[in-house]
C-alpha atoms as an extended CHARMM CRD file, in Angstrom:
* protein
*
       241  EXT
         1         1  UNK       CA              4.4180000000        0.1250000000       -4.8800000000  PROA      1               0.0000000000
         2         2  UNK       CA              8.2060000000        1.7610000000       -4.7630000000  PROA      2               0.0000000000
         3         3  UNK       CA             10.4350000000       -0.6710000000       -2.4430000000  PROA      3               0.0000000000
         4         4  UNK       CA             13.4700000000        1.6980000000       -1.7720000000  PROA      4               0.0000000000
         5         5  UNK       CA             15.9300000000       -0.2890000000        0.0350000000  PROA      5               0.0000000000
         6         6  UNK       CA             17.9970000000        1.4520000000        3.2560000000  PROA      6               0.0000000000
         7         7  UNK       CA             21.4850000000        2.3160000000        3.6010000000  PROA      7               0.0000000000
         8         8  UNK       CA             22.5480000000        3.8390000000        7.2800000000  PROA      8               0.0000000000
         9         9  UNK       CA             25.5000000000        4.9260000000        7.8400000000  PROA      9               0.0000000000
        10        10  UNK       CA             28.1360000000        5.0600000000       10.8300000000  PROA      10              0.0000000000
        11        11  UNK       CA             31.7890000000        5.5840000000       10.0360000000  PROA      11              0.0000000000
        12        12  UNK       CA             31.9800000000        5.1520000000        6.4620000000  PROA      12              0.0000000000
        13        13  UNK       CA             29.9320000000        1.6680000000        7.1910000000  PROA      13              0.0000000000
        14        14  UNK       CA             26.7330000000        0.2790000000        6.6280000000  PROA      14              0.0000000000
        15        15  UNK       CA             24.8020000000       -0.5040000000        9.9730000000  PROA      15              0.0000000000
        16        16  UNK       CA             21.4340000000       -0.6780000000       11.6170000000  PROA      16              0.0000000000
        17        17  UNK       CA             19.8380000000        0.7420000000       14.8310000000  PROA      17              0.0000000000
        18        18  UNK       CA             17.1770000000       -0.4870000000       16.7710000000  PROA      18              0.0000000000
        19        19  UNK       CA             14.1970000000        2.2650000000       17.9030000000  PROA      19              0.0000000000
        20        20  UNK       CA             17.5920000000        4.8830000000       16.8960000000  PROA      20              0.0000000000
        21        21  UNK       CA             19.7100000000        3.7960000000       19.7310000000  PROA      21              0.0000000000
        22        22  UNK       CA             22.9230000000        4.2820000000       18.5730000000  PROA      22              0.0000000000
        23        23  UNK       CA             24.4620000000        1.5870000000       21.3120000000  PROA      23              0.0000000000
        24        24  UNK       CA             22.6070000000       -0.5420000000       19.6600000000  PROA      24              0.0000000000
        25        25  UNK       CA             24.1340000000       -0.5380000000       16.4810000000  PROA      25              0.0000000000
        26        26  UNK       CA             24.9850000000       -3.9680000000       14.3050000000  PROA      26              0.0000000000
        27        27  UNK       CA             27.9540000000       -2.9480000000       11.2560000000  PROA      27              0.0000000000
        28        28  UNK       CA             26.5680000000       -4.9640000000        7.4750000000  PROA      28              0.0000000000
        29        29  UNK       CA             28.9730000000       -4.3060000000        5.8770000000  PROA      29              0.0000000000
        30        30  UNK       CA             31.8450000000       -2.0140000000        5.6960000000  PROA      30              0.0000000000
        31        31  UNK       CA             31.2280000000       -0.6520000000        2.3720000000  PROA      31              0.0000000000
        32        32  UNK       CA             28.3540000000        1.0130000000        1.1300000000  PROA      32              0.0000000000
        33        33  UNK       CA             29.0130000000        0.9350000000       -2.5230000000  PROA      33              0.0000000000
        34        34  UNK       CA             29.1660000000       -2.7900000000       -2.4710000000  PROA      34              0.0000000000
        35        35  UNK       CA             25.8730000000       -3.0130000000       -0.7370000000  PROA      35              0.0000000000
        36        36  UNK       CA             24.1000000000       -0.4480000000       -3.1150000000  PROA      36              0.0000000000
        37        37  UNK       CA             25.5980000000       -2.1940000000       -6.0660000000  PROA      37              0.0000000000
        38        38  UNK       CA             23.9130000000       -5.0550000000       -4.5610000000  PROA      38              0.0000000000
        39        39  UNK       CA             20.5520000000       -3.2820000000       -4.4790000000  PROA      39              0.0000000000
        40        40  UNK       CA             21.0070000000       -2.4090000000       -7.8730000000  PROA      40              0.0000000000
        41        41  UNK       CA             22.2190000000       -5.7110000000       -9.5830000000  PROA      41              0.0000000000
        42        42  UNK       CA             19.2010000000       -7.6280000000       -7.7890000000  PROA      42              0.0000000000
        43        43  UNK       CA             16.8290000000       -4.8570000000       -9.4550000000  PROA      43              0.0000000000
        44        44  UNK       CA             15.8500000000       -1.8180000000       -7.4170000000  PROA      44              0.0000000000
        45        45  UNK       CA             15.7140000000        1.4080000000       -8.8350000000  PROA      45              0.0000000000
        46        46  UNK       CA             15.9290000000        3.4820000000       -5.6580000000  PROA      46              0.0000000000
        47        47  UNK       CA             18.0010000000        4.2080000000       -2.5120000000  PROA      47              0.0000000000
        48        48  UNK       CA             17.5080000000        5.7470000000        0.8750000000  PROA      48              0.0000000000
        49        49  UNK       CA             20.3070000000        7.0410000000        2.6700000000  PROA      49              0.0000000000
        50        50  UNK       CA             20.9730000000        7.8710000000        6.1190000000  PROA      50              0.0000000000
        51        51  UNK       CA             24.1600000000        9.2990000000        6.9830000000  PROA      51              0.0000000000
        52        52  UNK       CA             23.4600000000        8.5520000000       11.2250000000  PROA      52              0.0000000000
        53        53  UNK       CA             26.6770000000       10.4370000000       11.6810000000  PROA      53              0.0000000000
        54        54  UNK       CA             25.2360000000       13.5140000000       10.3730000000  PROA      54              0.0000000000
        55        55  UNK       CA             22.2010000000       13.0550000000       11.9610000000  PROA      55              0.0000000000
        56        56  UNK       CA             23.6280000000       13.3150000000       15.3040000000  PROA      56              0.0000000000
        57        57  UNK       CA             26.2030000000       15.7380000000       14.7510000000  PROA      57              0.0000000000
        58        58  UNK       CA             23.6100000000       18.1760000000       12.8920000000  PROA      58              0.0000000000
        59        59  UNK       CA             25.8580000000       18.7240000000        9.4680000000  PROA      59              0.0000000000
        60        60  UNK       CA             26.3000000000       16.0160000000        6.8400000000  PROA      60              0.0000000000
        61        61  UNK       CA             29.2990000000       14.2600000000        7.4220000000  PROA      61              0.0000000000
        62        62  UNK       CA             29.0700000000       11.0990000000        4.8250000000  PROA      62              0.0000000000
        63        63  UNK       CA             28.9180000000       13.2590000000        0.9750000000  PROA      63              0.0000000000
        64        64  UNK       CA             31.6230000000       11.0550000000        0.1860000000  PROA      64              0.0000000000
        65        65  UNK       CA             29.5710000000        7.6670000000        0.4130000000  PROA      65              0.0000000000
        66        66  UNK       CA             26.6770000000        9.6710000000       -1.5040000000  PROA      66              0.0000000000
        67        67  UNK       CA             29.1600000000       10.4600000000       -3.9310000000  PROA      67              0.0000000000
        68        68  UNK       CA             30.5430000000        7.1430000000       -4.8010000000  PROA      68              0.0000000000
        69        69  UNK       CA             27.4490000000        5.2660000000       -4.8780000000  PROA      69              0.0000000000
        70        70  UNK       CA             25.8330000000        8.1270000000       -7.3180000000  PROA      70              0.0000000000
        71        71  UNK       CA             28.8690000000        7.6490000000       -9.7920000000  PROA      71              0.0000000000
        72        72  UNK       CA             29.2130000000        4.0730000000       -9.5280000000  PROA      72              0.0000000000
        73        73  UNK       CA             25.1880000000        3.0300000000       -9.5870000000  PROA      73              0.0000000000
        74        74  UNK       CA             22.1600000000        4.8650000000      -11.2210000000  PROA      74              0.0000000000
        75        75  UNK       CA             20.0690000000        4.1520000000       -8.5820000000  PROA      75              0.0000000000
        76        76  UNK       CA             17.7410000000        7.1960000000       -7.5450000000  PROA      76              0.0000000000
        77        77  UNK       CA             19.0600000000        8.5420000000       -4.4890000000  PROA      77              0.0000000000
        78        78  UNK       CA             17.3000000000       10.4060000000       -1.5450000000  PROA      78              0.0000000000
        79        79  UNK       CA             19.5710000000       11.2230000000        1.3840000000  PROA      79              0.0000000000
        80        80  UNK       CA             18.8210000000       12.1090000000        4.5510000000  PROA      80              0.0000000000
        81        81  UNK       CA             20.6400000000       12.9930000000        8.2810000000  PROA      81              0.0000000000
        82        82  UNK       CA             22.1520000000       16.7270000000        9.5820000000  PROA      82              0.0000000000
        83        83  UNK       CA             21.1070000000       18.6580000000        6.3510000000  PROA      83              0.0000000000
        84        84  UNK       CA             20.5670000000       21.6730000000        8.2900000000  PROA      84              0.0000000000
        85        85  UNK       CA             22.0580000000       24.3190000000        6.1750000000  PROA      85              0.0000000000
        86        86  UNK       CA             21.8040000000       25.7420000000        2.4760000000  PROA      86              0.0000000000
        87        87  UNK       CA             25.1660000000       24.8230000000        1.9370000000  PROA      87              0.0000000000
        88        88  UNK       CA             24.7690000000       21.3350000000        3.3550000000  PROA      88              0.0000000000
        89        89  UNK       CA             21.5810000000       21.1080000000        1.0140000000  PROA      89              0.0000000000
        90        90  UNK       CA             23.2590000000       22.3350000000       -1.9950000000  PROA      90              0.0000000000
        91        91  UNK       CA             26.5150000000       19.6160000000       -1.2140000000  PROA      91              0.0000000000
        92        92  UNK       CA             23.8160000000       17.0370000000       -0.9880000000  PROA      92              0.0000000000
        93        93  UNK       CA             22.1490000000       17.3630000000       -4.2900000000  PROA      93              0.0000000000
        94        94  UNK       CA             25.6150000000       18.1980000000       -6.4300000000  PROA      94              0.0000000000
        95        95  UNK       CA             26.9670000000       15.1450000000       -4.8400000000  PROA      95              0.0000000000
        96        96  UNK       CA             24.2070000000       13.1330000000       -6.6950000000  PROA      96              0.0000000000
        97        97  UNK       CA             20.9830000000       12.6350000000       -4.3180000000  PROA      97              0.0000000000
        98        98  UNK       CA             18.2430000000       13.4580000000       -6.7200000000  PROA      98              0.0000000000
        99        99  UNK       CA             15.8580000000       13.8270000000       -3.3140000000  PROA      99              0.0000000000
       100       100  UNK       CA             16.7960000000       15.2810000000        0.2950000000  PROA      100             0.0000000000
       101       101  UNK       CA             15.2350000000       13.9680000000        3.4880000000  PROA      101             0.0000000000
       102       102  UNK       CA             14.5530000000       16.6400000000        6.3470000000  PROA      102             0.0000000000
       103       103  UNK       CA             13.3720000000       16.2850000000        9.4780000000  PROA      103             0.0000000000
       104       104  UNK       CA             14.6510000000       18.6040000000       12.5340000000  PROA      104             0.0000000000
       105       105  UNK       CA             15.5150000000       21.3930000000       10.1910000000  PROA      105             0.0000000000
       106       106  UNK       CA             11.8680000000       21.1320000000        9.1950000000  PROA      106             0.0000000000
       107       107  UNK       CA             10.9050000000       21.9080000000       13.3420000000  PROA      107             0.0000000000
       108       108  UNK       CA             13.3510000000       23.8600000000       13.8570000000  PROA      108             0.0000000000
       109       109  UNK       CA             13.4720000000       25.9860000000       11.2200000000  PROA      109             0.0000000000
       110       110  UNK       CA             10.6850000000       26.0820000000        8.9360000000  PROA      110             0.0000000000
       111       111  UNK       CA             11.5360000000       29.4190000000        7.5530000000  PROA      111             0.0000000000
       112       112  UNK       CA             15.0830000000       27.7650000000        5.6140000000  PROA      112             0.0000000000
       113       113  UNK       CA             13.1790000000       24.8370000000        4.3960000000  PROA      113             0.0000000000
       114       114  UNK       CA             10.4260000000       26.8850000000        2.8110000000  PROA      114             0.0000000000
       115       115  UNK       CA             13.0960000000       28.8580000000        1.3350000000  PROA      115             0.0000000000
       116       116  UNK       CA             14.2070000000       25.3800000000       -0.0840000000  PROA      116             0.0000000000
       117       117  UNK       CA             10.9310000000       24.5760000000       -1.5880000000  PROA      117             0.0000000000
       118       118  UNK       CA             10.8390000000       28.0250000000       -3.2050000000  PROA      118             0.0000000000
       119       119  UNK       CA             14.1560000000       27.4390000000       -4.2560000000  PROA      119             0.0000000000
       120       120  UNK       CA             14.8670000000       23.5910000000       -5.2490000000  PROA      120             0.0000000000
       121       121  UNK       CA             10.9250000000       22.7910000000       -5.5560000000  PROA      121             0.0000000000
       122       122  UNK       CA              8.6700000000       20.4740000000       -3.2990000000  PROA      122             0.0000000000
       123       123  UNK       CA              9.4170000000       17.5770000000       -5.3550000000  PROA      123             0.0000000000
       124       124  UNK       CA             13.2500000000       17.3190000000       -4.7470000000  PROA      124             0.0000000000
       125       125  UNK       CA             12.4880000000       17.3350000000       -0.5760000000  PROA      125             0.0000000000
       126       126  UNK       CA             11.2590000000       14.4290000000        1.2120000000  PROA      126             0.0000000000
       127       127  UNK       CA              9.8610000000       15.4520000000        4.8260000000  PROA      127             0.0000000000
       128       128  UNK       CA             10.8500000000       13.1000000000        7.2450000000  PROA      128             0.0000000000
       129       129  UNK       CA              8.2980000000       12.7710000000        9.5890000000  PROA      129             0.0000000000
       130       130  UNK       CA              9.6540000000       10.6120000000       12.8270000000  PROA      130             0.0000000000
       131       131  UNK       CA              7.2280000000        9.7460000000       15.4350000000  PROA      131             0.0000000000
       132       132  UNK       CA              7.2500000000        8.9230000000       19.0980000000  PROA      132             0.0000000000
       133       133  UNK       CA              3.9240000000        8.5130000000       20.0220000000  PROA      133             0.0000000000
       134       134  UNK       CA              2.4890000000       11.1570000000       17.8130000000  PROA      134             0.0000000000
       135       135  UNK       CA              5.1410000000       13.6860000000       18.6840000000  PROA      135             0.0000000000
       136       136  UNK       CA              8.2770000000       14.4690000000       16.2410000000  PROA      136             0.0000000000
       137       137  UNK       CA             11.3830000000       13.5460000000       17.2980000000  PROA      137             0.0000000000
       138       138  UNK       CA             14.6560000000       15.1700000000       16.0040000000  PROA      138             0.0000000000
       139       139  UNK       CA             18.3340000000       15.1420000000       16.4410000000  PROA      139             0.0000000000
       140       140  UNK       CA             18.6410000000       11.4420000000       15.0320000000  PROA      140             0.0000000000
       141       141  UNK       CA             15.9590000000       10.7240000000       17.0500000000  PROA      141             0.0000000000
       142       142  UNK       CA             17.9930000000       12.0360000000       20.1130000000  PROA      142             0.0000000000
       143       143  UNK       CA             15.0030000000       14.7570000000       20.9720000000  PROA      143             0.0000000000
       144       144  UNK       CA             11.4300000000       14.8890000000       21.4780000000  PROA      144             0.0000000000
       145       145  UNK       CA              9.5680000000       17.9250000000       20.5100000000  PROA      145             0.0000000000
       146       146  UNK       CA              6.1010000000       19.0340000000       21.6690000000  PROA      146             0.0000000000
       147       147  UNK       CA              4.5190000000       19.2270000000       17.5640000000  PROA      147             0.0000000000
       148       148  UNK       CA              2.3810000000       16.6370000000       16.7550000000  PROA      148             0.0000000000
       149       149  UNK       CA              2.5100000000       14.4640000000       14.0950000000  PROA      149             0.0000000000
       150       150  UNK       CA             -0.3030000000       16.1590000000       12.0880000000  PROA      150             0.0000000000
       151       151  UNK       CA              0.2880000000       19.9120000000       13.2520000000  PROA      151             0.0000000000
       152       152  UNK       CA              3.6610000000       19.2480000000       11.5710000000  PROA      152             0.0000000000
       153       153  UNK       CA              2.2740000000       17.8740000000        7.8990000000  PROA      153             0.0000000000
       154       154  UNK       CA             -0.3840000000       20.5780000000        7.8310000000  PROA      154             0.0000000000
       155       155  UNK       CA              1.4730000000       23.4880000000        7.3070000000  PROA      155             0.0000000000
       156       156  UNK       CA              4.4400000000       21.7700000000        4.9250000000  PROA      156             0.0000000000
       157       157  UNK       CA              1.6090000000       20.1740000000        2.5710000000  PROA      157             0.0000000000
       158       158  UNK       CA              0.3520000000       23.5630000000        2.3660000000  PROA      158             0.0000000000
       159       159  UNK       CA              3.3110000000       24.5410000000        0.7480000000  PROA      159             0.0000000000
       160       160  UNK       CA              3.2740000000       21.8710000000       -1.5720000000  PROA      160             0.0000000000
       161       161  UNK       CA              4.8250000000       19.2760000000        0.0710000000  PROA      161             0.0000000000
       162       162  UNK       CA              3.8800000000       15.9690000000       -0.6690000000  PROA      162             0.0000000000
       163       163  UNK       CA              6.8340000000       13.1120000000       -0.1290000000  PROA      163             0.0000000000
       164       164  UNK       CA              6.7720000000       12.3870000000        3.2100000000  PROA      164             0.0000000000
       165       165  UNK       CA              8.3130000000        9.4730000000        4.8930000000  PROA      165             0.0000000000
       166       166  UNK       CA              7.3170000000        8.3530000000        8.3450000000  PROA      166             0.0000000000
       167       167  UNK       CA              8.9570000000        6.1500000000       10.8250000000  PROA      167             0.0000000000
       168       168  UNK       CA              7.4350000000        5.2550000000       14.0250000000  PROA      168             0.0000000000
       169       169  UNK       CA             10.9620000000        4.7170000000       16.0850000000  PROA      169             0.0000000000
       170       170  UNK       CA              8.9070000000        2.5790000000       18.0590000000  PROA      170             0.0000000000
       171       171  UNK       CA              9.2420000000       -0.1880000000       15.3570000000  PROA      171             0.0000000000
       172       172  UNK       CA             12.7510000000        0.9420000000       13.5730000000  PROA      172             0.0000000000
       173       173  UNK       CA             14.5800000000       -2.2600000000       13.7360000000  PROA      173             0.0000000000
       174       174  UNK       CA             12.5610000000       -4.4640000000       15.6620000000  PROA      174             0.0000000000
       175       175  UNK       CA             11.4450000000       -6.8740000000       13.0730000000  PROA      175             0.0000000000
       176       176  UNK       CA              7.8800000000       -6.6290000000       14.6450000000  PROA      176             0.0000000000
       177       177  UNK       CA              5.7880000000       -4.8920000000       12.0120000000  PROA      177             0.0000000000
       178       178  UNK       CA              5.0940000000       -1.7370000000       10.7970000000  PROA      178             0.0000000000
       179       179  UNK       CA              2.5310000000        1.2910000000       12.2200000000  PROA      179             0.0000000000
       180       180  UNK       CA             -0.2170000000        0.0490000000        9.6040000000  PROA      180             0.0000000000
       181       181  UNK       CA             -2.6700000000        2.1200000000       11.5960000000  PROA      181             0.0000000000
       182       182  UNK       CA             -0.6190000000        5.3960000000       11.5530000000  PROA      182             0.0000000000
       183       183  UNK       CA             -0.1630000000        5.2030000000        7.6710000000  PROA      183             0.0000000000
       184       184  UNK       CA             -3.5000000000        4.5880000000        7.4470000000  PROA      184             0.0000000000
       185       185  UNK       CA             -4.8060000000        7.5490000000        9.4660000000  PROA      185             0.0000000000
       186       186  UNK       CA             -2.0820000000        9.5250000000        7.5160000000  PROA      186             0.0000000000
       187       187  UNK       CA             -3.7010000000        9.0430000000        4.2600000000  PROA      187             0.0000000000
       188       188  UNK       CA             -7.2340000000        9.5280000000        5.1470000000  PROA      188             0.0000000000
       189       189  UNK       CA             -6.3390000000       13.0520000000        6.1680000000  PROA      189             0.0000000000
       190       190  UNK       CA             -3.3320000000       13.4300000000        3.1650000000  PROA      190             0.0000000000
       191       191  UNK       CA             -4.5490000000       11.1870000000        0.3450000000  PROA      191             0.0000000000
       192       192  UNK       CA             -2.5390000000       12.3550000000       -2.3540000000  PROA      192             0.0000000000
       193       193  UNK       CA              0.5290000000       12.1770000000       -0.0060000000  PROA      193             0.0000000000
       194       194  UNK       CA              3.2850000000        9.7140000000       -1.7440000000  PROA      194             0.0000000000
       195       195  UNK       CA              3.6100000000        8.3800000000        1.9990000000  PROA      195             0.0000000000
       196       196  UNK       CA              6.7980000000        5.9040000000        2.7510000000  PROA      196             0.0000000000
       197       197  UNK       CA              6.4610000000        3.4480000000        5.1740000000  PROA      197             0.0000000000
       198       198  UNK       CA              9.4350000000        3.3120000000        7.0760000000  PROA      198             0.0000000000
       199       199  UNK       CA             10.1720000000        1.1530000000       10.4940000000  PROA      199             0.0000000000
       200       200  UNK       CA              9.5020000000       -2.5790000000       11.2280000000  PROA      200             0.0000000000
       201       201  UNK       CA              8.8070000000       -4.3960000000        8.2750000000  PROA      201             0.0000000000
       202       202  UNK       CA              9.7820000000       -8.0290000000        9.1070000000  PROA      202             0.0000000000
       203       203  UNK       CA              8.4860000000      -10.7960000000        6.0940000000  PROA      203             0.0000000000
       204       204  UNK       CA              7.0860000000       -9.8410000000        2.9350000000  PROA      204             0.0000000000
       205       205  UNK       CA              3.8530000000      -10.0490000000        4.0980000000  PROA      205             0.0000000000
       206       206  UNK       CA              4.3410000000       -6.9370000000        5.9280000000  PROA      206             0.0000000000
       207       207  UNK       CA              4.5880000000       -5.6100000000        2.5800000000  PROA      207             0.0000000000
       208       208  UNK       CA              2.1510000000       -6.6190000000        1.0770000000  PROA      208             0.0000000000
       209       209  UNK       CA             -0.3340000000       -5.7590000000        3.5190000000  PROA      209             0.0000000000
       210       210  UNK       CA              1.0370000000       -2.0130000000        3.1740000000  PROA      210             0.0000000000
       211       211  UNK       CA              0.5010000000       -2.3090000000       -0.4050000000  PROA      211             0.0000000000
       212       212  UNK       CA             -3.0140000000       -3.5840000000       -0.0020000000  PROA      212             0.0000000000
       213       213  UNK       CA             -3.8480000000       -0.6880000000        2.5370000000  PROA      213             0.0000000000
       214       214  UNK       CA             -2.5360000000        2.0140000000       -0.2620000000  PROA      214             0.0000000000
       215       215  UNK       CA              0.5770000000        2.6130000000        0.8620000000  PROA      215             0.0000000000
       216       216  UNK       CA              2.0440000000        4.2860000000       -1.9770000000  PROA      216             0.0000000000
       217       217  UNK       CA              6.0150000000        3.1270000000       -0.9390000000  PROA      217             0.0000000000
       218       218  UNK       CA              8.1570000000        1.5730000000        1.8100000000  PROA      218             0.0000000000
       219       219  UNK       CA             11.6450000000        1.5930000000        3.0690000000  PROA      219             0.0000000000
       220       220  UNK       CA             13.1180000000       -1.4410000000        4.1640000000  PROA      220             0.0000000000
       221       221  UNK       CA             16.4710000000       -1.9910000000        5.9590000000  PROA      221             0.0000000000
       222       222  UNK       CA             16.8770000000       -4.8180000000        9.2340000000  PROA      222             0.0000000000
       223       223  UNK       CA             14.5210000000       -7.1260000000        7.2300000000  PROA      223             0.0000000000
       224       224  UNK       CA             16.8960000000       -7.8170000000        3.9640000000  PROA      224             0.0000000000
       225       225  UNK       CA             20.0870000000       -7.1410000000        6.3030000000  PROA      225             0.0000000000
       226       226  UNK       CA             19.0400000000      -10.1880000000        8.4020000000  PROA      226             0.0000000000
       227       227  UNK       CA             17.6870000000      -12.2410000000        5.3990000000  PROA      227             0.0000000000
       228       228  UNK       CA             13.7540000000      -11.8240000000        6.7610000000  PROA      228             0.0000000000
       229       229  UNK       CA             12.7660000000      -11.5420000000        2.7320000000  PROA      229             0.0000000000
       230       230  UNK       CA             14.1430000000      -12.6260000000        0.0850000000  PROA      230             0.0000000000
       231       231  UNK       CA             14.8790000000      -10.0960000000       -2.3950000000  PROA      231             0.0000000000
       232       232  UNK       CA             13.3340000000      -11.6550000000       -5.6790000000  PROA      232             0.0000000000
       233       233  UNK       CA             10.1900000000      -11.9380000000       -3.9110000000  PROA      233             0.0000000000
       234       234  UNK       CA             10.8450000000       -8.2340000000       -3.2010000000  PROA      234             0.0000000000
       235       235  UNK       CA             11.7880000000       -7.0500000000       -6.2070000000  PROA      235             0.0000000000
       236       236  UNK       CA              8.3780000000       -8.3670000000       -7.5530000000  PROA      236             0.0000000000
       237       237  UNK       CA              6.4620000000       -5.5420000000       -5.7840000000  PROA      237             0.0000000000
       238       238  UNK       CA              8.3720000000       -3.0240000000       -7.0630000000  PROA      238             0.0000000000
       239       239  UNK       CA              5.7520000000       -1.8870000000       -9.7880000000  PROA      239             0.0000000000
       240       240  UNK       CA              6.7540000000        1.6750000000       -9.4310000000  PROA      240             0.0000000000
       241       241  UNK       CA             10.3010000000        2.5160000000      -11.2990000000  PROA      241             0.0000000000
């Protein structure tokens, strides 16, 4: 299983939302860097980044923060939140993400991210896939649209895609478990889909029950920011480098 720990960001600092309200949100740490150095010195490999500020003002404001931590760390980087344009895209991957998470671009305008795939290839995009109820939401969460969950994958894994992550903002934050039933109707329909979990892990046995059920990777953020797991014990399902 890949364990890809979670950087968000607000304001240059590292926070966490609960079910993406952003009135909700609890500051970490106020630098990044030292948090993803932490990742790295205690043994991960990868990185998922969320720059929240982006994500709501639909362009990437944080390439700066993506920047530093690609110099400074060799951790594998996907980044995700207001990638919305080529050039956006483009600023993304030469500031150091090797992967790019897209979500309302992906609804909104399918035609520019299968331009991207043509372009970059499936395997540097990550389609982020948030649910309420089975409908995507987009916007940083802030909208609901009327596509459904697997009307959305169908057309984007016939183009090749196959990293998708889904979060269930139902459980984001909440400590209260993950949508183990989702990811597991996901796969039946998508088996060779490198799925990540994302959204509500709270102990390690939440991750170890994903990993027993096939799920291929999970992101994990509220859990090691409010010392649910301890990392070592993490770090030791991290079979996938």
């Amino acid at each position: 299983m890949k364990i890809i720990p979670a950087i968000d960001i607000i304001d240059g600092k590292c926070v966490r939302l609960s079910k993406g309200d952003y009135g909700s949100k609890i500051i970490y740490n106020e630098n990044p860097l030292e948090v993803a150095k932490m990742f790295e010195d205690s043994g991960f490999n990868y990185l998922h980044i969320v720059d929240l500020d982006g994500a709501k003002s639909s362009k990437v404001v944080n390439f700066d923060i993506l920047e530093s931590i690609s110099i400074n760390t060799n951790l594998k980087i996907d980044f995700g939140g207001g990638v919305k344009s080529t050039e956006d895209f483009k600023r993304v991957i030469d500031a150091g993400a090797n992967q790019v998470t897209v979500g309302s671009i992906a609804v909104k305008n399918p035609l520019l991210l299968f331009d991207w795939i043509d372009q970059y290839g499936a395997d540097r995009i990550i389609l982020g896939a948030d649910v309420k109820g089975l409908n995507i939401a987009t916007d940083g969460w802030l909208e609901t649209s009327d596509l459904t969950l697997f009307n959305f994958l169908k057309d984007y894994y016939a183009k090749g895609i196959r990293n998708v992550l889904c979060t269930d903002i139902s459980k984001d934050g909440m400590l209260e478990g993950p949508a183990f039933e989702l990811y597991s109707f996901i796969l039946a329909e998508y088996p060779d889909v490198d799925l990540i979990a994302s959204g509500g892990v709270s102990c390690i046995e939440d991750v170890i029950k994903l990993k027993n059920n096939g799920i291929p990777s999970v992101v994990i953020g509220k859990a090691i920011y409010e010392n649910k797991i301890d990392l070592k014990e993490l770090v030791k399902l991290n079979t996938r480098q």
